[in-house]
Backbone of each chain as ProteinMPNN parsed JSONL, in Angstrom:
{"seq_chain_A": "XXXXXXXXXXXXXXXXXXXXXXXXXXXXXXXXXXXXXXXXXXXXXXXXXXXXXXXXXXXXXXXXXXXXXXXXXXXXXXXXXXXXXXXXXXXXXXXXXXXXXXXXXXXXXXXXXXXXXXXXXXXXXXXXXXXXXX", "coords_chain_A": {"N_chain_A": [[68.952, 132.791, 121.747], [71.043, 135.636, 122.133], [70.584, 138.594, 121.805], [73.248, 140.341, 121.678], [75.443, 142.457, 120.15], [78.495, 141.721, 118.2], [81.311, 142.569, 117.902], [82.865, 142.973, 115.352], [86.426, 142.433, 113.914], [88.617, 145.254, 113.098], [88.614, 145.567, 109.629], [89.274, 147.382, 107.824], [91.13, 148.55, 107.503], [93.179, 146.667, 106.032], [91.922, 146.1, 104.004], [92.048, 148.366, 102.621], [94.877, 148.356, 102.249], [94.805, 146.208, 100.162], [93.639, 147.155, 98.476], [95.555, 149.591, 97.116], [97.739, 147.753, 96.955], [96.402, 146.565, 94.281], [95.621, 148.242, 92.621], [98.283, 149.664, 91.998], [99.26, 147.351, 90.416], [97.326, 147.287, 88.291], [98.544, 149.586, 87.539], [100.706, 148.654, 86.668], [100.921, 148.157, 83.984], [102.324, 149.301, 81.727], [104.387, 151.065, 79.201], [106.835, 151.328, 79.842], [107.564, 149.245, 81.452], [108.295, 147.339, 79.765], [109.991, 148.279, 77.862], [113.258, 148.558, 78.324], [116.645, 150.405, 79.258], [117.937, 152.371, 76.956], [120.897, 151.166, 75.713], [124.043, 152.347, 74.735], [126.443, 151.285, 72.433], [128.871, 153.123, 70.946], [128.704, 154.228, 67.445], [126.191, 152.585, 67.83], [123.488, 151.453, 69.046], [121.2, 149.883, 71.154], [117.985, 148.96, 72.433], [116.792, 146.479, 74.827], [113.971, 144.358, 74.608], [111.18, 143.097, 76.307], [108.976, 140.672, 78.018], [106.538, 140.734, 80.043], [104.787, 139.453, 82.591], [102.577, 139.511, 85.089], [100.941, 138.357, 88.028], [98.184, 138.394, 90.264], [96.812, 137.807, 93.829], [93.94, 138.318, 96.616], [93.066, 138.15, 99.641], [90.642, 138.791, 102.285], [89.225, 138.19, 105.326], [86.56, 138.025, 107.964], [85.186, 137.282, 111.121], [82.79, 136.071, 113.561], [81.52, 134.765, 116.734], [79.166, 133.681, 118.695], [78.71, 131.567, 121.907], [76.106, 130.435, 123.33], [75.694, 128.262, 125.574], [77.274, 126.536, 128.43], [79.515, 127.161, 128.75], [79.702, 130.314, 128.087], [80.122, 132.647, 125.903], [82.15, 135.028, 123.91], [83.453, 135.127, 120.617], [85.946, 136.786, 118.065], [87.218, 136.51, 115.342], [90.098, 137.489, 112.671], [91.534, 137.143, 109.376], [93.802, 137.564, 106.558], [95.213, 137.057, 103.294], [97.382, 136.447, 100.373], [98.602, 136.344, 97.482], [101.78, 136.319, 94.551], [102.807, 136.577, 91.54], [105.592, 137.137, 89.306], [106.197, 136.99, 85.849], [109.199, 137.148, 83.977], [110.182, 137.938, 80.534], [113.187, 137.606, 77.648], [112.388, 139.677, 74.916], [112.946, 140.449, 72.35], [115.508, 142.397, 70.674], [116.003, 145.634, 70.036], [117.926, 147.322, 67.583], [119.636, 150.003, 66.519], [121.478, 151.666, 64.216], [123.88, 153.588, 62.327], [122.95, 153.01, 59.682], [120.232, 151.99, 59.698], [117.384, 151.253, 61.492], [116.813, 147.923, 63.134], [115.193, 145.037, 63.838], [115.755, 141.759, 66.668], [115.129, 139.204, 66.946], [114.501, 137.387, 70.393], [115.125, 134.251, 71.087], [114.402, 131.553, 73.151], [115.631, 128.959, 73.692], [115.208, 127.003, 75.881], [112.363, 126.731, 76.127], [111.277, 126.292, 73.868], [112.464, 123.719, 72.935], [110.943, 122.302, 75.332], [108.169, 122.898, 74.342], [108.777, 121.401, 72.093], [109.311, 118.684, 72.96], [107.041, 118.183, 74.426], [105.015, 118.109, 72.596], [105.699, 115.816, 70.784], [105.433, 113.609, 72.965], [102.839, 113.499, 72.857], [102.004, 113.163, 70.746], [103.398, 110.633, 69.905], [102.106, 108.832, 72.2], [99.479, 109.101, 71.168], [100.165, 107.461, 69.236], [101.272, 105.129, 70.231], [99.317, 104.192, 71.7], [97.098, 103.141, 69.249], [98.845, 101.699, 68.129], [98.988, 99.43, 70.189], [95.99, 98.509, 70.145], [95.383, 96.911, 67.91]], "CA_chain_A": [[70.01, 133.589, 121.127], [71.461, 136.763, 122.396], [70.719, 140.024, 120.746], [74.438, 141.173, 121.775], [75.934, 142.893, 119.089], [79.763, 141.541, 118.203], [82.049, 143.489, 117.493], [84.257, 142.342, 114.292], [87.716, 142.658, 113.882], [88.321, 145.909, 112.193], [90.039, 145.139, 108.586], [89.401, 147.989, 107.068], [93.229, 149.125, 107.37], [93.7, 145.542, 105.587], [91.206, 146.85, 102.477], [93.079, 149.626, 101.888], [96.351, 147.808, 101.559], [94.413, 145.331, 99.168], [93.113, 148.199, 97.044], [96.29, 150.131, 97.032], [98.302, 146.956, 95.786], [95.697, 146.427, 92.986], [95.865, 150.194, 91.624], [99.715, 149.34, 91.798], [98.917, 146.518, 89.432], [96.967, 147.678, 87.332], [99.094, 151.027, 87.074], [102.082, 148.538, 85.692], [100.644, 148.101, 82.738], [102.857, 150.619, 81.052], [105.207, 150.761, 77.955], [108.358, 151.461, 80.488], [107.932, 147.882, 81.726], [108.401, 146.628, 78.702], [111.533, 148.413, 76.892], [114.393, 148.638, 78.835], [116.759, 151.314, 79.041], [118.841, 151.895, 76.095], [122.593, 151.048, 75.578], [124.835, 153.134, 73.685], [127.787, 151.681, 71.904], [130.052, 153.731, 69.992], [127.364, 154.486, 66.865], [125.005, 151.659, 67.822], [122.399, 151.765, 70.456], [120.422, 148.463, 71.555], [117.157, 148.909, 73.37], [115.947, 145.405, 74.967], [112.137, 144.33, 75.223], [111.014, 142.494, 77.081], [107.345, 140.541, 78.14], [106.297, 140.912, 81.861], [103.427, 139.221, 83.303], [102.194, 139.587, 86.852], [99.098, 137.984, 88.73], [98.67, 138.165, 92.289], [95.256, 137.378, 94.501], [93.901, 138.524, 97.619], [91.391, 137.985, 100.282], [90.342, 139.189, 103.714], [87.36, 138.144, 106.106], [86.524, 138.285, 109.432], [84.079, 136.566, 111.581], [82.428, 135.908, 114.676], [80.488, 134.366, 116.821], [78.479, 133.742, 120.466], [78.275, 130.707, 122.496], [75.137, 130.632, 124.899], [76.454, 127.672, 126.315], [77.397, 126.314, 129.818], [80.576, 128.125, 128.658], [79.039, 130.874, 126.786], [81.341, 133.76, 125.438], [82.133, 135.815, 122.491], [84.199, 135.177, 119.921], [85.998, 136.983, 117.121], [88.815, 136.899, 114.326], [89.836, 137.786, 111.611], [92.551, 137.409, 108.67], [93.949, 137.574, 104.977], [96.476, 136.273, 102.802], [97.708, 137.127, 99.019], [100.029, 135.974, 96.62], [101.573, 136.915, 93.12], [103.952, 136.281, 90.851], [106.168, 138.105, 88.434], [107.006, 136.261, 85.084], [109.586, 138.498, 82.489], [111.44, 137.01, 79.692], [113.435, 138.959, 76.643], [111.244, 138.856, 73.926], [114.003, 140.858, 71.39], [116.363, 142.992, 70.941], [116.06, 146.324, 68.988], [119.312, 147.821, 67.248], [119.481, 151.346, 65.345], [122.649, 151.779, 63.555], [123.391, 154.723, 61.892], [121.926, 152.666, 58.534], [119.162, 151.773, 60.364], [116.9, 150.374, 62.673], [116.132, 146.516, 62.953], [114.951, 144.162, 65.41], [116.516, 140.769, 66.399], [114.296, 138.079, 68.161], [115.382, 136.575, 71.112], [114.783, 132.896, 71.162], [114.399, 130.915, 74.248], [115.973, 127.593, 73.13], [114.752, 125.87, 76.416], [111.163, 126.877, 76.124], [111.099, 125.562, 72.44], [112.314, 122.138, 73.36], [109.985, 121.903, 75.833], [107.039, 122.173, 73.449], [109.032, 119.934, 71.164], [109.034, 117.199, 73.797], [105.473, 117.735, 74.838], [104.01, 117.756, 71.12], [106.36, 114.944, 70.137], [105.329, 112.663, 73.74], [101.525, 113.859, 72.428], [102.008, 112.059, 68.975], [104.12, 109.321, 70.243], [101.297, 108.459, 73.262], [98.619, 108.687, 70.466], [100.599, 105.991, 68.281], [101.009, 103.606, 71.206], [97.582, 103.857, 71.992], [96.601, 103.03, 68.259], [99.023, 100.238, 67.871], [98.283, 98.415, 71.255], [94.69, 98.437, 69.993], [95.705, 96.045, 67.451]], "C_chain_A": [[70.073, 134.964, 121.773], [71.165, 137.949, 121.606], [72.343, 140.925, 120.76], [74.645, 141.612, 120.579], [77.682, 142.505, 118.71], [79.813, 142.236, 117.431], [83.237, 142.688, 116.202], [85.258, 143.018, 114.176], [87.62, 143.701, 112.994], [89.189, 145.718, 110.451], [89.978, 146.134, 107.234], [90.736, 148.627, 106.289], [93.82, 147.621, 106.164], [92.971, 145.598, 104.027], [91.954, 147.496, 101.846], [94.214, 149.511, 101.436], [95.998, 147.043, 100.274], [94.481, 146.599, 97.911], [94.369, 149.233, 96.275], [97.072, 149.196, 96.059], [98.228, 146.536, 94.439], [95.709, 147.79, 92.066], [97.166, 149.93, 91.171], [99.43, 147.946, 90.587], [98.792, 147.057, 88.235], [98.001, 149.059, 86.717], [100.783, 150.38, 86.399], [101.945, 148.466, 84.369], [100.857, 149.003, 81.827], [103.7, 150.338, 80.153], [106.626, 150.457, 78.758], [108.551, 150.297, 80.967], [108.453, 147.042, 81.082], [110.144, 146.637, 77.755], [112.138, 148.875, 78.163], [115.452, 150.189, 78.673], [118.027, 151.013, 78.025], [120.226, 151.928, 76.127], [123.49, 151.643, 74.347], [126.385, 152.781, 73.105], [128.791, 152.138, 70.926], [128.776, 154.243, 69.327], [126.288, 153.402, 67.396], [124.155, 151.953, 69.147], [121.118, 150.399, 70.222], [119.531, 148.7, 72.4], [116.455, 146.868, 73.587], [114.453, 145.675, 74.916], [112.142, 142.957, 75.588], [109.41, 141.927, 76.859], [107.447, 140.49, 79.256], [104.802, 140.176, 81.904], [103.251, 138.614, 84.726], [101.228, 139.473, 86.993], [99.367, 138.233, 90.014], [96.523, 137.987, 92.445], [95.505, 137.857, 95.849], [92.742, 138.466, 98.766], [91.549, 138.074, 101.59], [88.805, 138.969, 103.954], [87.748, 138.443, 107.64], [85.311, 137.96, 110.094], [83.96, 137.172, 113.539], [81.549, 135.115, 115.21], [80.359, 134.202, 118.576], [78.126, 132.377, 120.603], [77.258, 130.758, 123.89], [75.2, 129.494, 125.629], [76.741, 127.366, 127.847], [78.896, 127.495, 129.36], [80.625, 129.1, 127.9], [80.462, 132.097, 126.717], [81.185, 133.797, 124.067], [83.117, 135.856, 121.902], [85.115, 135.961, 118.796], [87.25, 136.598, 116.696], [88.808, 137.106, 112.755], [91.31, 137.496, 110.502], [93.068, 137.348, 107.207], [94.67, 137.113, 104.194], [96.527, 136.874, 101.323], [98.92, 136.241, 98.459], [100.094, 136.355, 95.255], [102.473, 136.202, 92.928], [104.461, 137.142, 89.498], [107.049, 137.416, 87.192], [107.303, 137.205, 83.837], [110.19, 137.767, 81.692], [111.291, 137.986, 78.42], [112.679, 137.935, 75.409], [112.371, 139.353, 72.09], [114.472, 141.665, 71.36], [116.337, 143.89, 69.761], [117.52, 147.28, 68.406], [119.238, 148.742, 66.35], [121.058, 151.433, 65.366], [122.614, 153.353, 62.621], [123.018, 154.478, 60.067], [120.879, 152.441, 58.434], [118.745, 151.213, 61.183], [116.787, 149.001, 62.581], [116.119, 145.496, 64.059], [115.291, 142.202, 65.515], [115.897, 140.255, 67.516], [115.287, 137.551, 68.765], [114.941, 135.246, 71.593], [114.885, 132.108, 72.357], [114.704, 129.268, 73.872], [115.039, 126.567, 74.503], [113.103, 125.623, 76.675], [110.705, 125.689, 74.902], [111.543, 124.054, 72.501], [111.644, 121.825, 74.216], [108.509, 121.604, 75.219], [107.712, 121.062, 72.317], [108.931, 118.581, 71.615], [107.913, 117.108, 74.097], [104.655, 117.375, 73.567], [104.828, 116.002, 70.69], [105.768, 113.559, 71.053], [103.851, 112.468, 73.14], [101.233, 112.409, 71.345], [102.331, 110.94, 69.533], [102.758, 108.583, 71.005], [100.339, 107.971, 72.463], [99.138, 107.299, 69.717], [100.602, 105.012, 69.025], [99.997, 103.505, 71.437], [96.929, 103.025, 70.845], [97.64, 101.468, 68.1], [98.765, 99.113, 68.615], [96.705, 97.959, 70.964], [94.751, 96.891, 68.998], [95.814, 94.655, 68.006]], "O_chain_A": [[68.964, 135.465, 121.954], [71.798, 138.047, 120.555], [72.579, 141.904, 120.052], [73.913, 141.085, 119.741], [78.299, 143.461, 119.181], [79.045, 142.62, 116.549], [84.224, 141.987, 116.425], [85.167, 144.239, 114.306], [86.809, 143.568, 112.078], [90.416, 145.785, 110.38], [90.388, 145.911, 106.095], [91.112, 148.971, 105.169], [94.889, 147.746, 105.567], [93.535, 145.139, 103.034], [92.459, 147.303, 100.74], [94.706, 150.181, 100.528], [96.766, 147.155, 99.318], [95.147, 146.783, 96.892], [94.237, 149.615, 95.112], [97.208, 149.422, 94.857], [99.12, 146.246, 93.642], [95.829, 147.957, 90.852], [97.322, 149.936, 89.95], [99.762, 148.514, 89.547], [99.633, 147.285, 87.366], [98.072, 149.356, 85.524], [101.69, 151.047, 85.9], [102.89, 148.725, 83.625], [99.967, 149.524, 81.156], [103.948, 149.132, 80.148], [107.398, 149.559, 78.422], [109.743, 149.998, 81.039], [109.038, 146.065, 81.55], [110.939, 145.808, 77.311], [111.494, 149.541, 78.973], [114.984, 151.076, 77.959], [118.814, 150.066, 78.042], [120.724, 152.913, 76.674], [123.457, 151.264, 73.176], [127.332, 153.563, 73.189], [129.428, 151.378, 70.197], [127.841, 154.647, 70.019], [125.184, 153.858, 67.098], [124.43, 152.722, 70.068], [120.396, 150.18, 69.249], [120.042, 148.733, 73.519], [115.865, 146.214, 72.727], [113.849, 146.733, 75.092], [112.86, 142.006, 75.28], [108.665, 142.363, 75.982], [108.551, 140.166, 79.692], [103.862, 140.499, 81.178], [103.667, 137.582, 85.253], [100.375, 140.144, 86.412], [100.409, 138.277, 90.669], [95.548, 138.026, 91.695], [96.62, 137.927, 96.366], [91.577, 138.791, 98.534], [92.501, 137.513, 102.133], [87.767, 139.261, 103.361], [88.739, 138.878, 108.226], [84.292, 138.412, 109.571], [84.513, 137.972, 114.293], [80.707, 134.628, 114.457], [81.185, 134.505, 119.437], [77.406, 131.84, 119.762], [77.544, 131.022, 125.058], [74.594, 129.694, 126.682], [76.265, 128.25, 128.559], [78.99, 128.613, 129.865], [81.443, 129.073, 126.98], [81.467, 132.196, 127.421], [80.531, 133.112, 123.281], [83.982, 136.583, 122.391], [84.742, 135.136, 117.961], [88.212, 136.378, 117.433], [87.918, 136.961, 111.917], [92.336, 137.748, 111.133], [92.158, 136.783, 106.6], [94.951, 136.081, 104.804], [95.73, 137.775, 101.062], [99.861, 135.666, 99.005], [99.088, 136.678, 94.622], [102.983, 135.376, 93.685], [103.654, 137.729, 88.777], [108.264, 137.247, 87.299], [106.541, 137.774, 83.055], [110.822, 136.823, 82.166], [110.362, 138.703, 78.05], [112.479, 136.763, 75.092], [112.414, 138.692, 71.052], [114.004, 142.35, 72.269], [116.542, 143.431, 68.638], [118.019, 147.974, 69.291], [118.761, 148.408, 65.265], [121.746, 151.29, 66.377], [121.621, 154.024, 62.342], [122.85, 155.418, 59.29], [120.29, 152.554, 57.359], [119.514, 150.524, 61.854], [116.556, 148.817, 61.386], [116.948, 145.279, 64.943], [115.075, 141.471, 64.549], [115.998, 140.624, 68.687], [116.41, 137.254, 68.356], [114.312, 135.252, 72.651], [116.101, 132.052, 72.541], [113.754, 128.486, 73.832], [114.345, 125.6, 74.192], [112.63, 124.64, 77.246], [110.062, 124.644, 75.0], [110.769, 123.229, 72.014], [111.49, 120.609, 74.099], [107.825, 120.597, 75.403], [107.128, 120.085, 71.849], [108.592, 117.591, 70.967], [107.464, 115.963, 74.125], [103.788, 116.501, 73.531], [104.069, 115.13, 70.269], [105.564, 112.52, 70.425], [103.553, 111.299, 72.896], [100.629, 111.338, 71.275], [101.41, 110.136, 69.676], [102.296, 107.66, 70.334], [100.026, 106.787, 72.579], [98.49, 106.253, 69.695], [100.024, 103.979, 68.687], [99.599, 102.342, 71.368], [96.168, 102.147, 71.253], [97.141, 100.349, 67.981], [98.416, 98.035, 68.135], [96.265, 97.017, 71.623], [94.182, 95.879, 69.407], [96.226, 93.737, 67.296]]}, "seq_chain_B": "XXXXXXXXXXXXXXXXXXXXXXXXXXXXXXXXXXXXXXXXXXXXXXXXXXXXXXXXXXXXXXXXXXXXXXXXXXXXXXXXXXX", "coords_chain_B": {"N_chain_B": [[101.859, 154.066, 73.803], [104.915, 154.721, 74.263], [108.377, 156.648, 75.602], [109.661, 158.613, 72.822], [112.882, 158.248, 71.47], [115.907, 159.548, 71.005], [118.077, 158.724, 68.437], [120.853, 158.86, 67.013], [120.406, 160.632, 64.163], [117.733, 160.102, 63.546], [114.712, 159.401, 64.899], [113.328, 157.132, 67.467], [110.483, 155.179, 68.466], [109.203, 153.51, 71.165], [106.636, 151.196, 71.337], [103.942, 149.079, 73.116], [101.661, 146.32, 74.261], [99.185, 145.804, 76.14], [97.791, 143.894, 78.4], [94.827, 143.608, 81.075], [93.12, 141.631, 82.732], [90.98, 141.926, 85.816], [89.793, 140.154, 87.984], [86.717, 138.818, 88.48], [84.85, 139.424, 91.47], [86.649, 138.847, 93.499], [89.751, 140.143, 94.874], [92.222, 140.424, 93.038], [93.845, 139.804, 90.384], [95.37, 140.026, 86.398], [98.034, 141.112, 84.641], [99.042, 141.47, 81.561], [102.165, 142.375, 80.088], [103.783, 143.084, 76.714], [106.145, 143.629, 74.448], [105.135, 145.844, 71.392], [106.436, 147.253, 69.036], [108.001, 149.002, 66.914], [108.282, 152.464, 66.471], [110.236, 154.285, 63.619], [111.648, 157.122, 62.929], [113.063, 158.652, 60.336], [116.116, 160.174, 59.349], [115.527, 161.851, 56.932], [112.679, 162.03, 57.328], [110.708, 160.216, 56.911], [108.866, 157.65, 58.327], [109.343, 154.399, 59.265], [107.379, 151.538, 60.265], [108.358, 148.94, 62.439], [107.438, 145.857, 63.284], [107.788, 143.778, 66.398], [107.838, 140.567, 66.718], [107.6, 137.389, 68.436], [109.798, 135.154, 68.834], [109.745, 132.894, 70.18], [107.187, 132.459, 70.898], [105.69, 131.801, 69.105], [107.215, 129.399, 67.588], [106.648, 127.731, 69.915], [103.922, 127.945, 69.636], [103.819, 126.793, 67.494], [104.891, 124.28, 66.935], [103.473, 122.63, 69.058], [100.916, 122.896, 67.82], [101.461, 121.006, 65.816], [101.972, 119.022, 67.13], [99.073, 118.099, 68.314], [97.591, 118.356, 66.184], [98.579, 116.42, 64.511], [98.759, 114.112, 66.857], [96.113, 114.016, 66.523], [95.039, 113.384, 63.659], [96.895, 110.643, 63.877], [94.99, 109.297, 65.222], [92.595, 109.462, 64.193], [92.779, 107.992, 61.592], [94.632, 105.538, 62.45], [92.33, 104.552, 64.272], [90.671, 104.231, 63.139], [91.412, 102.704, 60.935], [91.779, 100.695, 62.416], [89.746, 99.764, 63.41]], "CA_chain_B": [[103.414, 154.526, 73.059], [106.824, 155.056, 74.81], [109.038, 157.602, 75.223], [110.27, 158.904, 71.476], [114.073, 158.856, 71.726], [116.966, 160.16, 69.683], [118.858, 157.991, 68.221], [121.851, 159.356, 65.485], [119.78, 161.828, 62.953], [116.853, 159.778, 63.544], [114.161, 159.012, 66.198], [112.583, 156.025, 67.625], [109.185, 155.566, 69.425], [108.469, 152.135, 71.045], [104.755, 151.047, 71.581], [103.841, 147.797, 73.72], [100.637, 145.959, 74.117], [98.965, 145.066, 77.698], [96.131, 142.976, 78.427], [94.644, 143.368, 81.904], [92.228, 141.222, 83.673], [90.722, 141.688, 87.206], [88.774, 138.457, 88.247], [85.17, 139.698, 89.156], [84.525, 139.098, 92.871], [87.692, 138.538, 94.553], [90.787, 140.29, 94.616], [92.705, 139.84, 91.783], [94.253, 140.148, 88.679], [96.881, 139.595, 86.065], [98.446, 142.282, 83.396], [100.405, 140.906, 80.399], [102.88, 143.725, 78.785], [104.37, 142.517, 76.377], [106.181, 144.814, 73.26], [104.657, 145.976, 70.454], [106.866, 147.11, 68.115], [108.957, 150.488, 66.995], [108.329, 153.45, 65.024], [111.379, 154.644, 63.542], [111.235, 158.171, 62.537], [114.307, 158.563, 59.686], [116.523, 161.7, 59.271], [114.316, 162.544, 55.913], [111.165, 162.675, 57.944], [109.748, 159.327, 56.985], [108.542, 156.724, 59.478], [108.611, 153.072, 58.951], [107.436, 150.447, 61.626], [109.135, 147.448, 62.945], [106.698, 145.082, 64.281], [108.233, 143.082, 67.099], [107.467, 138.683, 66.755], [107.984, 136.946, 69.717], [109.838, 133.79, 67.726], [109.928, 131.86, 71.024], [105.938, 131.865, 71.577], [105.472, 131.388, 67.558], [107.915, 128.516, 68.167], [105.99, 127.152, 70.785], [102.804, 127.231, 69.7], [103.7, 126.111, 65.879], [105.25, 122.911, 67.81], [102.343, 122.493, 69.743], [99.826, 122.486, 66.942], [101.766, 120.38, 64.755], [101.499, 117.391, 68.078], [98.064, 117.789, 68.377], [97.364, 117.575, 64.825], [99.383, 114.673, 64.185], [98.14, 112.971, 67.396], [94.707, 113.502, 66.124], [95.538, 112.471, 62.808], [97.281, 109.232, 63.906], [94.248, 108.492, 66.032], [91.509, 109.418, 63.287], [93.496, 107.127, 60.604], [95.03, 104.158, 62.377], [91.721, 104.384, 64.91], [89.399, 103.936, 61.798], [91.562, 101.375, 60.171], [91.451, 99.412, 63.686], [88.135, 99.634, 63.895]], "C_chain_B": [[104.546, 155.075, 74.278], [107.199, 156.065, 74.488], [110.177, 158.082, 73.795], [112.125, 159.268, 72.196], [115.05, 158.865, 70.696], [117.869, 159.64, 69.375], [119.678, 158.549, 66.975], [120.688, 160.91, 65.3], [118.196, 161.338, 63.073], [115.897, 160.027, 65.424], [113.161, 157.783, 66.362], [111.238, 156.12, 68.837], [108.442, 154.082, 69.651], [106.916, 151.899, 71.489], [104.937, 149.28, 72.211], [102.345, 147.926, 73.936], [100.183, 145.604, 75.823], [97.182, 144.924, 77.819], [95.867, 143.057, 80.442], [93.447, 142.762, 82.208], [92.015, 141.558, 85.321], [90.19, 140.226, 87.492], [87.7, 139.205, 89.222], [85.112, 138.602, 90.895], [85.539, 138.891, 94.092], [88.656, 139.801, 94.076], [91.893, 140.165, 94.501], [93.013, 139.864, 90.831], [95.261, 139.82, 88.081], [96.731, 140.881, 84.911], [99.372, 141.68, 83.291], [100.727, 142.097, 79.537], [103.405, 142.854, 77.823], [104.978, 143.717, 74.953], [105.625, 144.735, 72.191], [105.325, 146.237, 69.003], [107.691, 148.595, 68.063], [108.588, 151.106, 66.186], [109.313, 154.157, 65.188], [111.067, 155.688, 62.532], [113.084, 158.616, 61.782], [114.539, 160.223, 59.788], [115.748, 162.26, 57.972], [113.048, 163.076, 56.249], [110.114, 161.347, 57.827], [110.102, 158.304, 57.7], [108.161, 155.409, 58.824], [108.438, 152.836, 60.525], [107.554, 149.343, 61.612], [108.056, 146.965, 64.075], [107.578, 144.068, 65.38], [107.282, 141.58, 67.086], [107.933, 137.934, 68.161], [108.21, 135.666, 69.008], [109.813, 132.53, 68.82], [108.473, 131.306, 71.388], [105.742, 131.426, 69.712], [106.005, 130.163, 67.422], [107.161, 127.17, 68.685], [104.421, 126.673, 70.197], [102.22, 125.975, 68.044], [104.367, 124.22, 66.046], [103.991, 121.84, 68.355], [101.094, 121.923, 69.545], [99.915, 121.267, 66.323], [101.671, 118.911, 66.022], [100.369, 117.085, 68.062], [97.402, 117.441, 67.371], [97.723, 116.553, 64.283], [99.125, 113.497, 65.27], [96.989, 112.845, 67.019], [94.776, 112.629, 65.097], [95.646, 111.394, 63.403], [96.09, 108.12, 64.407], [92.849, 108.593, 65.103], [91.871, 108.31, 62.426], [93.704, 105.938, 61.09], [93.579, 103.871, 63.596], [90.712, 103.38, 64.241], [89.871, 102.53, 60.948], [91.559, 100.066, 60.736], [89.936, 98.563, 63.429], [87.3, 98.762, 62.285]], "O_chain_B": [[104.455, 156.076, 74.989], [106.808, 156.65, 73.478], [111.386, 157.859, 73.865], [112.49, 160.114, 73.012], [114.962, 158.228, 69.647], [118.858, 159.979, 70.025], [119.059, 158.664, 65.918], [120.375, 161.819, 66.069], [117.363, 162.166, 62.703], [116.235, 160.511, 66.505], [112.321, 157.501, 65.507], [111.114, 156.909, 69.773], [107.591, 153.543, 68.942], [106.262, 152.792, 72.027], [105.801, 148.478, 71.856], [101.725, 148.989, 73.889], [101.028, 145.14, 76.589], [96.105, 145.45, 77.539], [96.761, 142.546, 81.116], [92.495, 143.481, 81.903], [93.002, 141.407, 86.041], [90.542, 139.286, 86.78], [87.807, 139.87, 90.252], [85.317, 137.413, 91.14], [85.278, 138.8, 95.292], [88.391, 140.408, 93.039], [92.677, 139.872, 95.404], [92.052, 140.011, 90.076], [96.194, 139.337, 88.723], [95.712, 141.417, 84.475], [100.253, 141.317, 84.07], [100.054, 142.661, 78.675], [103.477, 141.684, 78.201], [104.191, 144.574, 74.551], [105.471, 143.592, 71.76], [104.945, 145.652, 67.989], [107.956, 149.212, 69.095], [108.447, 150.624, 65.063], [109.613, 154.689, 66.256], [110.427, 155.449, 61.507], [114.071, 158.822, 62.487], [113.775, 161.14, 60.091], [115.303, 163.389, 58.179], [112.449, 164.058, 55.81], [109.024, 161.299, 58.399], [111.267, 157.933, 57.84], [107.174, 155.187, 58.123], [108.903, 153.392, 61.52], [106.927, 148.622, 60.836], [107.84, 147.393, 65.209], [108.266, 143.375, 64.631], [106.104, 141.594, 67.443], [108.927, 138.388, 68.73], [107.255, 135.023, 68.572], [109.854, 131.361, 68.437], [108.284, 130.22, 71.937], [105.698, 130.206, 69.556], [105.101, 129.445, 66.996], [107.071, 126.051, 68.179], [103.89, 125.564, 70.247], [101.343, 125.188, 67.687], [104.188, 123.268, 65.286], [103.746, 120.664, 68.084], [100.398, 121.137, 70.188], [98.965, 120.497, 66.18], [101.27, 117.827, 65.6], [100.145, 115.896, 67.835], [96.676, 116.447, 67.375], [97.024, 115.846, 63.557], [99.187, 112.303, 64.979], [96.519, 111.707, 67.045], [94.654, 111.413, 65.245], [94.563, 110.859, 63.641], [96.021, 106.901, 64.25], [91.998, 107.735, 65.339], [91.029, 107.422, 62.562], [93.156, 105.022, 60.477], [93.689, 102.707, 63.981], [90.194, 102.311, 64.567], [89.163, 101.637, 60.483], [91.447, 98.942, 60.246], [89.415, 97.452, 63.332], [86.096, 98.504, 62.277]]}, "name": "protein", "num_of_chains": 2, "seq": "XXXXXXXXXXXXXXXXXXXXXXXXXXXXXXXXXXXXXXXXXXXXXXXXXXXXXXXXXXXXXXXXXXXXXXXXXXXXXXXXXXXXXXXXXXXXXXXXXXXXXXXXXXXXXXXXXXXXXXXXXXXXXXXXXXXXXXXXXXXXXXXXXXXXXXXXXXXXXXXXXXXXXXXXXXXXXXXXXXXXXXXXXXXXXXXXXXXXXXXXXXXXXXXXXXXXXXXXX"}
């Protein structure tokens, strides 16, 4: 084995973007993400809200290596990758009047039939199971 | 808490909730906002608060329960009377 010393790819510049994006993360986690800006009509005024949720991932390496070899030589590389995602949906709708305030859920009809079909296939699956047993 | 704003004679002051995770060892994370609710500050001076429900995850998960409980059920009951 060689005592050479390789030289690795430098990826420190590729850290710093990581760490920067993650501060940015974490720093959404704020109320302003959430309510919307408000709408003014005539007397009424409607602020939306909202739910936000964002993941993301990230990872950087960098290698190397030495062949002592009939074809010996020195290798390096290096590289990173990431991904996120950004899921918002209105969660309700607040309305101040000049009698008062009050807040008005906003229902996602196609969410809610989706658990109705999955709980309902659930049950159903269990019953065929139980009567085929028979 | 949110920025208090002026609505009529009154004032409102929304508040939201946020959950962050990192994931230890990699980098990584997720943050869930989601709203919390309103304090409504009346032209008299008194403050109620309006909790915000999310009727679409309440919805969801009251759906949800009611499959799994009823597939258990069906499978504790007609399993036992198989058997």
């Amino acid at each position: 084995m060689a005592d050479k010393e390789i030289d690795l790819p430098d990826i420190d510049h590729a850290h710093t973007i990581v760490q920067e994006t993650m501060s940015n993360l974490i720093d959404s986690a704020d109320v302003t993400k959430v309510y919307g800006r408000p709408i003014k009509q005539g007397d009424v005024t409607v602020v939306p809200a909202s739910e936000n949720l964002t993941f993301m991932g990230f990872g950087v390496g960098a290698g190397g290596g030495e062949s002592t070899g009939e074809n010996s030589g020195v290798g390096t590389g290096g590289g990173g990758g990431g991904g996120g995602r950004t899921l918002s949906r209105p969660v309700a709708i607040i309305i101040v009047t000049p009698e008062g305030a009050y807040v008005e859920p906003v229902m996602d009809p196609t969410k809610v039939a989706m658990a109705a079909i999955t709980a309902a296939g659930f049950m159903f699956g269990m019953m065929l199971r139980m009567v085929r047993r028979r | 808490m949110g920025q208090t704003m002026k609505v009529g004679e009154g004032e409102i002051t929304p508040y939201s909730r946020s959950t962050t995770v990192l994931f230890p060892g990699v980098s990584g994370g997720l943050v869930w906002n989601r709203p919390g609710g309103v304090i409504v500050k009346q032209s008299d001076g008194s403050e109620i608060e309006l909790r915000i429900r999310d009727a679409t995850r309440i919805a969801q998960i009251t759906l949800l329960t009611i499959g799994l409980v009823g597939g258990l059920t069906a499978w504790l009951f007609l399993g036992r009377r198989n058997s």
